[in-house]
SEDOSE-594027 format. One line per 2 residues: number of its first residue (from 1); their letters; for each residue x, y, z of C-alpha. Coordinates in nm, 3 decimals, always signed. Example, Ala and Ser with C-alpha at 12.3 -4.5 7.8 and 13.67 -1.06 7.14 Angstrom:
2
1	as	+1.230 -0.450 +0.780; +1.367 -0.106 +0.714
//
This chain:
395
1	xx	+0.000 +0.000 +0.000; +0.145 +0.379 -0.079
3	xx	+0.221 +0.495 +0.181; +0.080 +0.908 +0.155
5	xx	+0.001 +1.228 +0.380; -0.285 +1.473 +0.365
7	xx	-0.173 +1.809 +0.485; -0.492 +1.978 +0.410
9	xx	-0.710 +1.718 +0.573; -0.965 +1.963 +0.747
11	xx	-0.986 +1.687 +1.044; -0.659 +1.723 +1.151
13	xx	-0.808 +2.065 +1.278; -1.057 +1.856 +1.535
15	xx	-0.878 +1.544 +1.597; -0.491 +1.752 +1.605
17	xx	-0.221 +1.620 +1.323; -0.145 +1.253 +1.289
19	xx	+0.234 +1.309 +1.388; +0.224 +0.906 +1.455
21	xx	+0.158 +0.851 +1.120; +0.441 +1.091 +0.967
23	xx	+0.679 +0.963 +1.176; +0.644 +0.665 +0.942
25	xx	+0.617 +0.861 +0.640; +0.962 +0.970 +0.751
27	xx	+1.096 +0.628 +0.786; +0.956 +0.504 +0.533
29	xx	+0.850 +0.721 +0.249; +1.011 +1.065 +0.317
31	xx	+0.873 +1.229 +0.021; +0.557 +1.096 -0.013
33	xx	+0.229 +1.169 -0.241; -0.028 +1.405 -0.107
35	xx	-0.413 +1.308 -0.284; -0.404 +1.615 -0.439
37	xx	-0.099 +1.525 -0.594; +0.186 +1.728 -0.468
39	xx	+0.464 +1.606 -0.334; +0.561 +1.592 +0.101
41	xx	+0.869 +1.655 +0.224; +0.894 +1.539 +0.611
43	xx	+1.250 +1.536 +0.682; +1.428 +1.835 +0.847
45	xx	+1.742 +1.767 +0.619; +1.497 +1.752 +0.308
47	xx	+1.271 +2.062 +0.435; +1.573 +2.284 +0.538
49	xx	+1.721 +2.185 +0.184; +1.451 +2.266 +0.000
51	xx	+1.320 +2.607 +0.138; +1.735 +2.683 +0.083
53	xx	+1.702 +2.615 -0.247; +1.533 +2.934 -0.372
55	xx	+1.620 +2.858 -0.713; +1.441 +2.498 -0.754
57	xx	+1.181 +2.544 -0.528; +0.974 +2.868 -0.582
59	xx	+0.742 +3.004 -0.292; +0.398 +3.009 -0.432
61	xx	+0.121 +3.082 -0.255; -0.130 +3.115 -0.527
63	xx	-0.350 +2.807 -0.385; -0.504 +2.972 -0.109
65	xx	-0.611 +3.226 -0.332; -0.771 +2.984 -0.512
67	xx	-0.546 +3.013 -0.802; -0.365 +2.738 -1.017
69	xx	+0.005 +2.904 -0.944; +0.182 +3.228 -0.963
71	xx	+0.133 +3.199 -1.316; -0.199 +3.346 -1.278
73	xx	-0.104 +3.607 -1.087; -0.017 +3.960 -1.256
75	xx	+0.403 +4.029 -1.121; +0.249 +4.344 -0.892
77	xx	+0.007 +4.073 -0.672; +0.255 +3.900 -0.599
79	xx	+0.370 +3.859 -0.252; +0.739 +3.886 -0.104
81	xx	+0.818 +3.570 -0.096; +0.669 +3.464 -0.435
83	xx	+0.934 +3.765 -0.563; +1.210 +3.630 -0.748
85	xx	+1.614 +3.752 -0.717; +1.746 +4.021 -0.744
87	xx	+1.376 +4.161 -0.683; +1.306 +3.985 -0.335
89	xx	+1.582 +4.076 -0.170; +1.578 +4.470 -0.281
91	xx	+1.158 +4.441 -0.184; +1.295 +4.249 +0.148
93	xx	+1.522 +4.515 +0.245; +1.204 +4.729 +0.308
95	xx	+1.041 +4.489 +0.544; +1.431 +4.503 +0.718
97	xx	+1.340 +4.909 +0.767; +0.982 +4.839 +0.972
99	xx	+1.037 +4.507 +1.115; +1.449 +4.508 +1.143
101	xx	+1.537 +4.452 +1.534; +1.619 +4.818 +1.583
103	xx	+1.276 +4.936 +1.550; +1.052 +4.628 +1.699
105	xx	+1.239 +4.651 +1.976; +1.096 +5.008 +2.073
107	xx	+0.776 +4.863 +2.052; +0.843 +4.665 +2.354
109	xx	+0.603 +4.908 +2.548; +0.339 +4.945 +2.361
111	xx	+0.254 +4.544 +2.351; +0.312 +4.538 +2.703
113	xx	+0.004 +4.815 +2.745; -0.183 +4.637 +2.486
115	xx	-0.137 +4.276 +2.711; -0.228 +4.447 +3.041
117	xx	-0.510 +4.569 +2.924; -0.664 +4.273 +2.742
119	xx	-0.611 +4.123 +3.134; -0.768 +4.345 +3.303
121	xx	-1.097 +4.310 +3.099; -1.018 +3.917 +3.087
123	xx	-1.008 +3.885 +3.485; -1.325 +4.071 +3.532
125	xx	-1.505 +3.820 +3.265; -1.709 +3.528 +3.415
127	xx	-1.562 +3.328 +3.114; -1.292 +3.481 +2.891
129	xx	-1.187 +3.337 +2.558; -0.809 +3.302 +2.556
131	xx	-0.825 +3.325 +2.181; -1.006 +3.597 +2.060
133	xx	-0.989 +3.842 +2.372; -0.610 +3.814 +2.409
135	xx	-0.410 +3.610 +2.110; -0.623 +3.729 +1.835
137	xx	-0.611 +4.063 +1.923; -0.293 +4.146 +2.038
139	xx	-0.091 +4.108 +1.640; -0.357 +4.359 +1.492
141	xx	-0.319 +4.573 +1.742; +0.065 +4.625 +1.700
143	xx	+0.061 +4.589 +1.362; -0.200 +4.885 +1.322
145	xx	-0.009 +5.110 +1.511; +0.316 +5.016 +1.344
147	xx	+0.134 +5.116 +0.993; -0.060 +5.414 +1.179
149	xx	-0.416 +5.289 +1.091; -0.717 +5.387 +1.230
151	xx	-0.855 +5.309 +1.566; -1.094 +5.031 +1.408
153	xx	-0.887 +4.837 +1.214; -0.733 +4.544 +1.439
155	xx	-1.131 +4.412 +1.443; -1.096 +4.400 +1.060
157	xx	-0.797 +4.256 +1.032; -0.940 +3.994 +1.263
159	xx	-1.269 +3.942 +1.044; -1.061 +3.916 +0.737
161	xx	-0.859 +3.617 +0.899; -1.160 +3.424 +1.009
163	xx	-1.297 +3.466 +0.657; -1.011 +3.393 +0.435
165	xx	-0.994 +3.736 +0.316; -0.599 +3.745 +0.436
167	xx	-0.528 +3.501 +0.207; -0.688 +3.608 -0.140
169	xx	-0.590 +3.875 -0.389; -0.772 +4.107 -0.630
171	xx	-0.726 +3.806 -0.956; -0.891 +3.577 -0.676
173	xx	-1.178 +3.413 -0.916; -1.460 +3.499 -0.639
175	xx	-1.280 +3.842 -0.538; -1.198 +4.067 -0.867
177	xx	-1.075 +4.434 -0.874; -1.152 +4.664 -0.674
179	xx	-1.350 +4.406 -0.416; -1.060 +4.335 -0.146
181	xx	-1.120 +4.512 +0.152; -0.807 +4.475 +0.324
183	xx	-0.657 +4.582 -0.014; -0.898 +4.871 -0.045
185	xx	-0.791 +5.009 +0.328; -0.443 +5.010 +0.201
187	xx	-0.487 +5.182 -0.102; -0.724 +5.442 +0.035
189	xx	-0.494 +5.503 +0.322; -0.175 +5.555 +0.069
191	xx	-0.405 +5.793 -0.068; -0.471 +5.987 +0.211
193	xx	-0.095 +6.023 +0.307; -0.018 +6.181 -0.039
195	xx	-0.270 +6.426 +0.002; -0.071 +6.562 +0.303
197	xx	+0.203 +6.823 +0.268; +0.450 +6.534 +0.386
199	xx	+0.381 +6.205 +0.402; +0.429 +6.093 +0.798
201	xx	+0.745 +5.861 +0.819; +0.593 +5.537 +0.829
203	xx	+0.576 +5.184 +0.578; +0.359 +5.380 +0.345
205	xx	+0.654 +5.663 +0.303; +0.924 +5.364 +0.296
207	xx	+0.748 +5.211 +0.013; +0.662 +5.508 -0.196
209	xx	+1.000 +5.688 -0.183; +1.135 +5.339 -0.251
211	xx	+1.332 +5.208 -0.603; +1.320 +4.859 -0.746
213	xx	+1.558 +4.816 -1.016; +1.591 +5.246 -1.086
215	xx	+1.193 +5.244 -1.077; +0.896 +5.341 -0.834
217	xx	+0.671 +5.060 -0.720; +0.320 +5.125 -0.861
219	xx	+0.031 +5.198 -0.615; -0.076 +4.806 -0.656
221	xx	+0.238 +4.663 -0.552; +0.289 +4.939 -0.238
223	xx	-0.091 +4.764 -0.168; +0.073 +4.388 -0.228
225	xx	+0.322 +4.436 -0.010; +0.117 +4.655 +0.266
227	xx	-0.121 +4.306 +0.267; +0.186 +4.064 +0.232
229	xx	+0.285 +4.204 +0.621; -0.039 +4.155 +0.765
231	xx	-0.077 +3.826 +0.658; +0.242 +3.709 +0.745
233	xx	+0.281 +3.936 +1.066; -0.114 +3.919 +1.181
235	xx	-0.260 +3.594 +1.072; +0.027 +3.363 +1.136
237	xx	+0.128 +3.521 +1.484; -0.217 +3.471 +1.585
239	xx	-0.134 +3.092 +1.589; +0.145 +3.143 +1.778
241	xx	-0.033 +3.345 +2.014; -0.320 +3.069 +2.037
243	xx	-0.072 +2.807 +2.131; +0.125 +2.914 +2.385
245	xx	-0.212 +3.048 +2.561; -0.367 +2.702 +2.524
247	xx	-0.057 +2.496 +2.650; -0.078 +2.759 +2.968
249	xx	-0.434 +2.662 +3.001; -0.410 +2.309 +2.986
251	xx	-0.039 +2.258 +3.112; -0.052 +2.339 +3.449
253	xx	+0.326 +2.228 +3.520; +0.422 +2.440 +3.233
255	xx	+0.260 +2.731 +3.358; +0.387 +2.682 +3.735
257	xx	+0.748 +2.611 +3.579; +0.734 +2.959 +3.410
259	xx	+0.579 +3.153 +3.691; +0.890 +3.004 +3.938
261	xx	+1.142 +3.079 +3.646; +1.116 +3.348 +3.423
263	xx	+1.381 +3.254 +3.263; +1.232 +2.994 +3.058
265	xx	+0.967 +3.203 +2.898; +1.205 +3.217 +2.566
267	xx	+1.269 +2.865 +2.585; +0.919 +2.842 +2.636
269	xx	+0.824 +3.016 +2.294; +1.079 +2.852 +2.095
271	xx	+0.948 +2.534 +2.166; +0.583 +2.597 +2.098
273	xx	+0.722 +2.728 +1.780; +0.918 +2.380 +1.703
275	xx	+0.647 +2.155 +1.915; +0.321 +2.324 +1.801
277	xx	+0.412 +2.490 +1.453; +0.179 +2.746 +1.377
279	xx	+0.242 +2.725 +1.029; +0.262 +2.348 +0.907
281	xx	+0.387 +2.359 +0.591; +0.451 +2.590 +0.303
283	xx	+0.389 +2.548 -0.068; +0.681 +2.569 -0.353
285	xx	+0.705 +2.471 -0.674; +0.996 +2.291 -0.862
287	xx	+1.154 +2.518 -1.136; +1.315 +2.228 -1.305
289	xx	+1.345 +1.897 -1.324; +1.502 +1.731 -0.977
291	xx	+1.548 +1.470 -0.746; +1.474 +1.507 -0.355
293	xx	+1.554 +1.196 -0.149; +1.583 +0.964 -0.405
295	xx	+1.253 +1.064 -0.607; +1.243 +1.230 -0.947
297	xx	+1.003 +1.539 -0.953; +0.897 +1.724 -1.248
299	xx	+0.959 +2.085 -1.364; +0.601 +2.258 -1.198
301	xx	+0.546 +2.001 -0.926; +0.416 +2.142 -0.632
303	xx	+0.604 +2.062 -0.357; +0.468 +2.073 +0.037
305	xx	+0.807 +2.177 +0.268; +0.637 +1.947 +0.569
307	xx	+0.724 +2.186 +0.874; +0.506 +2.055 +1.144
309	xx	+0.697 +1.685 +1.012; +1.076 +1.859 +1.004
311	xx	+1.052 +2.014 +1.320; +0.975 +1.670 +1.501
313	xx	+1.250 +1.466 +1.305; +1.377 +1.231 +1.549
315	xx	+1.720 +1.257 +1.311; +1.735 +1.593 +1.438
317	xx	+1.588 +1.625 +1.805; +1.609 +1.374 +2.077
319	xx	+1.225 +1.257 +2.213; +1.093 +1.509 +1.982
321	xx	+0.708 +1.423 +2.053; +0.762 +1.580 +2.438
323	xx	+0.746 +1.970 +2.526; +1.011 +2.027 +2.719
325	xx	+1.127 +2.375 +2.824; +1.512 +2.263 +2.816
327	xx	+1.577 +2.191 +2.486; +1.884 +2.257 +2.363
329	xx	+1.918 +2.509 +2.082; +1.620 +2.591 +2.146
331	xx	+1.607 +2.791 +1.789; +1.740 +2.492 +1.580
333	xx	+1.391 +2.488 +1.412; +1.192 +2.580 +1.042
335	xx	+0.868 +2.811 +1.157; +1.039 +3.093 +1.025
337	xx	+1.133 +2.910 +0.771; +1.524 +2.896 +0.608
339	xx	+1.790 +3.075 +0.407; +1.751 +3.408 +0.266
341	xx	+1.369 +3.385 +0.233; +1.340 +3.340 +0.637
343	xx	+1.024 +3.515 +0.787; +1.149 +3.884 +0.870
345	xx	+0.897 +3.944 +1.065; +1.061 +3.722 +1.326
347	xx	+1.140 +3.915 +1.582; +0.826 +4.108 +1.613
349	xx	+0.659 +3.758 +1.661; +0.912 +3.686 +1.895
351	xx	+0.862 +3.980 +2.116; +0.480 +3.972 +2.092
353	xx	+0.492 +3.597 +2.222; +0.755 +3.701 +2.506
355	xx	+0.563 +3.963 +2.677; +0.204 +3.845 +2.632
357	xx	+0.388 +3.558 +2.840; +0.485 +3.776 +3.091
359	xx	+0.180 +3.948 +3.162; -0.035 +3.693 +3.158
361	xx	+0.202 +3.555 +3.459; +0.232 +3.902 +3.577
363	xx	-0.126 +3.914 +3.625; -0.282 +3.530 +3.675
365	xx	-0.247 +3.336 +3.907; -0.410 +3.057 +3.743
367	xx	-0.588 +2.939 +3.431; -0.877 +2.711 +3.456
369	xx	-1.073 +2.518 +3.229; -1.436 +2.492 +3.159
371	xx	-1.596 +2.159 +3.208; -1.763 +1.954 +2.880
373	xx	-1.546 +2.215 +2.620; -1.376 +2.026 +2.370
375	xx	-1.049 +2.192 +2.354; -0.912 +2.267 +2.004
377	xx	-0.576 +2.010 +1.936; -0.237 +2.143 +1.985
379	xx	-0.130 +2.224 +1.679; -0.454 +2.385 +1.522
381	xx	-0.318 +2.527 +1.243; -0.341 +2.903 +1.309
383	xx	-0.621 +2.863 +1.550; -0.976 +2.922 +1.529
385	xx	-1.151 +2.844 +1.804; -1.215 +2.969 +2.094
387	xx	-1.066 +2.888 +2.431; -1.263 +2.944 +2.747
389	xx	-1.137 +2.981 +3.065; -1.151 +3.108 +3.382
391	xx	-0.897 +3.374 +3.458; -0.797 +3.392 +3.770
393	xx	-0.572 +3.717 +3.890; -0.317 +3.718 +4.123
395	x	-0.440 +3.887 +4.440
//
């Protein structure tokens, strides 16, 4: 019998991933067939590899659009990573200028007001829901103030995860032009800003003053890009968020081992990042003709780089199906993916996760469950649900 893995199997999302069953498909069939027939890889070696390999494997991201590849998409709707070279890494270089270390970490602050006061609305709540009163919120929130939006858009940022909006584009077959709304914001608030007798020194400016190849980026792919960093810096920090909030919830040694050591917290989020991959895979295509562990792949082939799989190779980590806070290289992992197309918005993640740690042990004294919920499953691939709970404060 083939042996094959179904990354988009929408009941991995109730019952949690099968990581029993690719631990075989990494013993036994380490690129393996998906049914909708692309191509797994599950092996850190072969994952790492591959998302190095910029120049075999090309990010595209045109499924969850709803599109057949980047083929269909017109060059300025195309996101960062789907940006070949020289291009990405001149477009890349103006992520570095908002989300380089030297700015996020001046936002250290700001999150840390944001956190303390999703607590203090969560502790006087009968029930509060971990998810969207504290991890879904907190990402829009920074990210709207690190674009200077208005005041209301962190609840549409939020809607347009839940809905799939995040991940569509104008040539979306059910979207069209001129019908994205999170596309629409941008553009209207570019607008606005070159109305002004100087444009305010934020993204927008960095973008419009900026030069690709001797030219100006047009208005659509200032827009592209604008969207590109909310759904890499909103939607997939969310997930993040959502797991290290659950695990506190339902790990009450984990939560007790942070409060009585600090210290940990880091080791804490690089872990859930390994452990409970918030994003479990990422979708390439093969430029050429190529062979990946021993099996020929065609020029076009889509090609799954099997994260969640990688990041529990038992070639690479010992017991790698436990949590444990003390890990070694505790950053020796693929979330943020590998090589020069690594997620810059890293350390803004990184930073968010830290101190909505901290204040939620700041502040709580415990976490407590609500009897006859069923929990969503550690990993839940970005998160979704909610997550009741009592929130206790300290006192």
């Amino acid at each position: 019998m083939t042996i094959t893995f179904d990354p988009y199997d929408p009941q991995h999302l109730y019952d949690g991933v099968p990581f029993d069953h690719l631990a075989r498909v990494r013993h036994e069939r380490p690129v393996c067939p998906t049914p909708k027939g692309a191509w797994y890889l599950s092996r850190f070696d072969l994952v790492e590899g591959a998302l190095k390999d910029i120049d075999t494997f090309r990010a595209d991201l045109s499924a969850y659009s709803g599109l057949n590849g980047v083929e269909e998409v017109p060059k300025e709707e195309l996101f960062l990573s789907e940006l070949q070279e020289p291009t990405h890494g001149e477009v890349r270089r103006l992520y570095n200028a908002t989300f380089g270390s030297h700015r996020v970490n001046k936002l250290e602050p700001l999150i840390r007001e944001i956190c303390h006061g999703l607590v203090d609305a969560m502790v006087q709540a009968d029930i509060a829901d971990l998810h969207r009163d504290y991890a879904m919120v907190i990402p829009g929130l920074v990210m709207t103030h690190i674009m200077g939006l208005p005041e209301d858009t962190p609840a549409k940022f939020s809607a347009w995860s839940e809905d799939g909006t995040i991940l569509k584009r104008p040539c979306s077959p059910d979207v069209g032009s001129g019908n994205h709304g999170l596309q629409n914001l941008f553009a209207e608030q570019l607008a606005l800003r070159r109305a002004l007798p100087e444009m305010p020194n934020d993204v927008f400016r960095t973008l419009s003053e900026a030069r690709i190849d001797g030219e100006p980026l047009t208005d659509q792919q200032i827009v592209t890009q604008l969207h590109f960093m909310v759904q890499a810096g909103v939607h997939t920090t969310r997930g993040l968020l959502t797991h290290l909030v659950e695990r506190l919830l339902l790990d009450r040694d984990v939560f007790e081992q942070l409060r009585a050591k600090r210290q940990l917290i880091p080791n804490f989020i690089e872990e859930s990042l390994r452990h409970d991959s918030p994003v479990q895979r990422t979708s390439r295509r093969c430029t050429h003709e190529v062979e990946v562990g021993g099996v020929p792949l065609a020029s076009g082939d889509w090609v799954e780089m099997g994260i969640a799989s990688a990041n529990r190779d038992e070639e690479k980590y010992e017991d790698p199906e436990s949590f444990r806070l003390d890990r070694p290289q505790p950053r020796a992992h693929l979330t943020f993916g590998a090589g020069s197309h690594v997620c810059p918005g890293a350390t803004l993640a990184r930073l968010e996760a830290v101190i909505a740690v901290e204040v939620l042990l700041d502040r709580v004294e415990r976490l407590e469950t609500i009897d006859a919920v069923h929990y969503p499953p550690i990993p839940g691939n970005l998160g979704h649900d909610p997550i009741p709970a009592r929130v206790v404060a300290v006192r």
